[in-house]
C-alpha positions as CSV (number, residue, x, y, z in Angstrom):
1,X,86.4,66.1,-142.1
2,X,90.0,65.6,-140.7
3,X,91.2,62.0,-141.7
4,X,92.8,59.7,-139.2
5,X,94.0,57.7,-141.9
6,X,94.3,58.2,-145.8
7,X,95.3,55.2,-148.1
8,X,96.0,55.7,-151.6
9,X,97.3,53.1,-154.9
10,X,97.8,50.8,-152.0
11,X,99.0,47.2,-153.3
12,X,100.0,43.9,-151.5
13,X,101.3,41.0,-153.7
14,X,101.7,37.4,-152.4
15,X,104.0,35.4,-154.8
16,X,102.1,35.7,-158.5
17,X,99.0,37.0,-156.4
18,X,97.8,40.5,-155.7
19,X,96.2,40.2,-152.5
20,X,95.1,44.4,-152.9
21,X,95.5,46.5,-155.8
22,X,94.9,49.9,-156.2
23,X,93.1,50.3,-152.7
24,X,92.4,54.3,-152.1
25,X,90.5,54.6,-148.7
26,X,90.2,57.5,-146.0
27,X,88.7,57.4,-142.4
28,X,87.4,60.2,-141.4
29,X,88.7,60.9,-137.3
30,X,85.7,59.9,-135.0
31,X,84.3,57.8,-137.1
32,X,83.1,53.8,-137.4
33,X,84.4,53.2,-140.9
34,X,82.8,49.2,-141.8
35,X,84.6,47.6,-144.9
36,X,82.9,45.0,-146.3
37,X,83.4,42.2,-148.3
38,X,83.6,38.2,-148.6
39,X,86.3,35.8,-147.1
40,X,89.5,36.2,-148.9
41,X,88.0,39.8,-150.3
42,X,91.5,41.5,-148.7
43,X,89.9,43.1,-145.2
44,X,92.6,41.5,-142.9
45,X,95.4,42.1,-145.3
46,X,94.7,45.6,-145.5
47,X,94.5,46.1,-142.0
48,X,97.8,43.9,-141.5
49,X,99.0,47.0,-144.1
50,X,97.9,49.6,-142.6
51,X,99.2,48.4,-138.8
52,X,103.3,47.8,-140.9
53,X,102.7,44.1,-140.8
54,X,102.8,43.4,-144.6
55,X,105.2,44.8,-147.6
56,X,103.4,46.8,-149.6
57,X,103.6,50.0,-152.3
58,X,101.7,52.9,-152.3
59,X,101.0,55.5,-149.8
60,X,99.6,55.6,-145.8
61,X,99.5,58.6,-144.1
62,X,98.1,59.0,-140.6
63,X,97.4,62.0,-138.6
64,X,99.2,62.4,-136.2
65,X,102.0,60.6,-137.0
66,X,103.1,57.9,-135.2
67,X,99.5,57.3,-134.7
68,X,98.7,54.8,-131.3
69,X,96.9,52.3,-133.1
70,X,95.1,49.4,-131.4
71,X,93.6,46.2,-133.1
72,X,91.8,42.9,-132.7
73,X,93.2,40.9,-136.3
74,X,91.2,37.6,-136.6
75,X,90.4,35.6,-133.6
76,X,92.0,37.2,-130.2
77,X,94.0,34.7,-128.8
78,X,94.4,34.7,-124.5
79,X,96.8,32.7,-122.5
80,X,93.9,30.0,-121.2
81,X,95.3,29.4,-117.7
82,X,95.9,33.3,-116.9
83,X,92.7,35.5,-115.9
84,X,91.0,38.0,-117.9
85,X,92.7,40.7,-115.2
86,X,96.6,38.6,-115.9
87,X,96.2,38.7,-119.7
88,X,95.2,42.5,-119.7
89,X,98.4,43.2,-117.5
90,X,100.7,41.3,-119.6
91,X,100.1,42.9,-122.7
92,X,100.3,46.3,-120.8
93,X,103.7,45.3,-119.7
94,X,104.4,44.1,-123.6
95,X,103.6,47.9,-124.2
96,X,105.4,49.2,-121.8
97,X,102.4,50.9,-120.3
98,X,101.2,51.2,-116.7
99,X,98.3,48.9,-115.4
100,X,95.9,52.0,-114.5
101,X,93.8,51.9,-116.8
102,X,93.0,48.3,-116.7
103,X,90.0,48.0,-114.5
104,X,87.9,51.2,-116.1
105,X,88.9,49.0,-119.5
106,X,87.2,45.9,-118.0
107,X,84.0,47.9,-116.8
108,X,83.8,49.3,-120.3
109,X,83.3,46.2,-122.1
110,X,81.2,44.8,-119.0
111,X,83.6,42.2,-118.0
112,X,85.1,43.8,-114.5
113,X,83.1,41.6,-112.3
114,X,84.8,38.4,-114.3
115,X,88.6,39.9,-114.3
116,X,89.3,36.9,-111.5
117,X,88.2,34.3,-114.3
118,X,90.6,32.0,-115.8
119,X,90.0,32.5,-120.0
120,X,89.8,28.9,-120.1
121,X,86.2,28.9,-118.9
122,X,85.1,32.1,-120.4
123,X,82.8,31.9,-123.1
124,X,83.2,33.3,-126.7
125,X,81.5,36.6,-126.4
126,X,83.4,37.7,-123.1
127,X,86.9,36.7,-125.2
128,X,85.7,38.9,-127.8
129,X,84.9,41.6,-125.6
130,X,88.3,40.9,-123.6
131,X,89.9,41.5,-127.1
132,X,88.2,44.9,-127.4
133,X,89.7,45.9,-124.0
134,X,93.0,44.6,-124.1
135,X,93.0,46.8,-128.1
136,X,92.3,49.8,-126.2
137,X,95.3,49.9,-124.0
138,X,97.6,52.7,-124.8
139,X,95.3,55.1,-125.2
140,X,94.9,54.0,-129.1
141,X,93.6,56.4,-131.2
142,X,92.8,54.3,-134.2
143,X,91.1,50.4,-133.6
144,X,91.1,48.0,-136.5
145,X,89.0,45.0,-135.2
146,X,88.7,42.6,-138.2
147,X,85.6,40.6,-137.9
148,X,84.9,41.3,-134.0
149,X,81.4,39.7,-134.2
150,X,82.5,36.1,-135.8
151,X,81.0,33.1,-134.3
152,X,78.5,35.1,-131.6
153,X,74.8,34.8,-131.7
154,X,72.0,37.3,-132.7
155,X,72.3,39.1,-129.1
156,X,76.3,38.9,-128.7
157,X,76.5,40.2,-132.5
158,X,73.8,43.1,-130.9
159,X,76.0,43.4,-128.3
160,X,79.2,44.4,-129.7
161,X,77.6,46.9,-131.8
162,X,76.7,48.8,-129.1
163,X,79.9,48.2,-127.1
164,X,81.9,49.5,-130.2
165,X,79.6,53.0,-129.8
166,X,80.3,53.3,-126.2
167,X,84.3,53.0,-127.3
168,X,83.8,55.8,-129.7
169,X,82.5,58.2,-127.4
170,X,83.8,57.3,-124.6
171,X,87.4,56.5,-125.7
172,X,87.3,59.1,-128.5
173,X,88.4,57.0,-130.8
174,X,87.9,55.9,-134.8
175,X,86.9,52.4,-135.6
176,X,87.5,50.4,-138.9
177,X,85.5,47.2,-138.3
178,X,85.3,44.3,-141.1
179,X,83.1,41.9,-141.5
180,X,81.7,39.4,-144.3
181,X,77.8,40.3,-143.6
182,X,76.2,43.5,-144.2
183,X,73.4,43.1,-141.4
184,X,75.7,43.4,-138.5
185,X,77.2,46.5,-139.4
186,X,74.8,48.6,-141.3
187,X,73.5,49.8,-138.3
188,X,76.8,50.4,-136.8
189,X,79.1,52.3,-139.5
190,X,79.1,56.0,-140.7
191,X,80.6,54.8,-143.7
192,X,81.2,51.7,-145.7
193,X,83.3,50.5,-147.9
194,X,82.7,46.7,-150.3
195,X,85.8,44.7,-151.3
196,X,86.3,42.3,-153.7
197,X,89.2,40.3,-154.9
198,X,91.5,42.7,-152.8
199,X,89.7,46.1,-154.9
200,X,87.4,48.4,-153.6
201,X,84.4,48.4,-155.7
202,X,82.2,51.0,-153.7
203,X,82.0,53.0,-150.6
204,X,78.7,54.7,-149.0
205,X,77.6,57.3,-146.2
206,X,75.1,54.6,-144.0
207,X,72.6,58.0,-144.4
208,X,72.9,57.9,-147.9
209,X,70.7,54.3,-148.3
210,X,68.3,52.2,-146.3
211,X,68.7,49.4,-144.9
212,X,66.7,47.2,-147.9
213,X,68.6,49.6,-150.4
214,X,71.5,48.5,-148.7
215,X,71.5,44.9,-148.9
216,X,70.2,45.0,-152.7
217,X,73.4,46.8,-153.2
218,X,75.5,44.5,-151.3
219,X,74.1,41.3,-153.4
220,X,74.2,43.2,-156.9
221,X,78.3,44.1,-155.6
222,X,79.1,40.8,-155.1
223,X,77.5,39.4,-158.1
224,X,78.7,41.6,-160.7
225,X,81.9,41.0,-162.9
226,X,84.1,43.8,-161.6
């Protein structure tokens, strides 16, 4: 498998603290690649990494290089009083990139026949999914959407898992998703990957366990001493 992106003896230190040490990780092109791991576990710093965000040693090597990357870091933040439609075109123009693609971008994530709402009275999920959409313009080849399901209900968490498969296939692009609970992606990832205390402690093809076996590993992870 051809990887997209290939991290190895990566380490980010914050004062006195080592936020990652020693992180080796590859994502394999076309693929959903889930890391996993608790709050503060170093997901969002490692993406922050990977995206040139952060100071950091070790080595990141994409393919191709430069590689179009979009993301969705935290909570995606909209100017309130614009519409969905305005705040896609903005960040277009901050990319220098032509407003074409913007309505079959908004049909994608199912929010075209809202693009004339103001974001101030859209609800969570639609923001999430408006995040998704405005990530994908540039054509990116790589998305790094750190905790995209945070704060949605059983059916917007169901939702964006299927949302996040129509954007592989349809966009052809790889996905790194993070998230802090193992049920919401377990059925979504090819691959994952637990963090802990900024270390990766274990990575797993999804066909390689169940879903029980998974979530006994998941507990026993985060319990042990590592």
């Amino acid at each position: 498998m051809n990887p997209v992106v290939e991290v190895e003896s990566l380490e980010v230190k914050f004062g006195d603290t080592w936020a990652l040490s020693g992180i080796d990780l590859t994502c394999d092109r076309g693929h959903i690649h889930a890391l996993l791991g608790p709050n503060g576990a170093g997901k969002t710093t490692l993406f922050k990494a990977i995206l040139g965000a952060l100071d950091h040693e070790g080595v990141i090597r994409t393919d191709p290089q430069p590689l179009r990357m979009g993301h969705l870091i935290e909570y995606p933040a909209f100017y309130a009083r614009l519409t969905v439609l305005e705040n896609m075109r903005l960040h277009a123009d901050y990319l220098g990139v032509s407003h074409d693609q913007i309505p079959a971008l908004l049909a994608l994530v199912g929010l075209e026949p809202h693009m004339g709402l103001r974001c101030s009275q859209t609800s969570l999920g639609m923001r999430q999914r408006l995040g998704v959409a405005r990530s994908l313009i540039g054509d990116p080849q790589l998305l790094l959407l750190d905790e995209p399901t945070n704060g949605l209900d059983p059916m917007g968490i169901r939702a964006c898992r299927e949302l996040l498969k129509r954007v592989r296939d349809e966009c052809n692009v790889s996905i790194v998703v993070s998230s802090h609970n193992l049920t919401e992606v377990a059925a979504l990832a090819d691959r994952l990957t637990f963090l802990k205390a900024g270390r990766v402690i274990h990575s797993v093809c999804r066909n390689e366990e169940s879903q029980q076996d998974l979530e006994d590993l998941y507990v026993c992870l985060m319990r042990k001493d590592n």
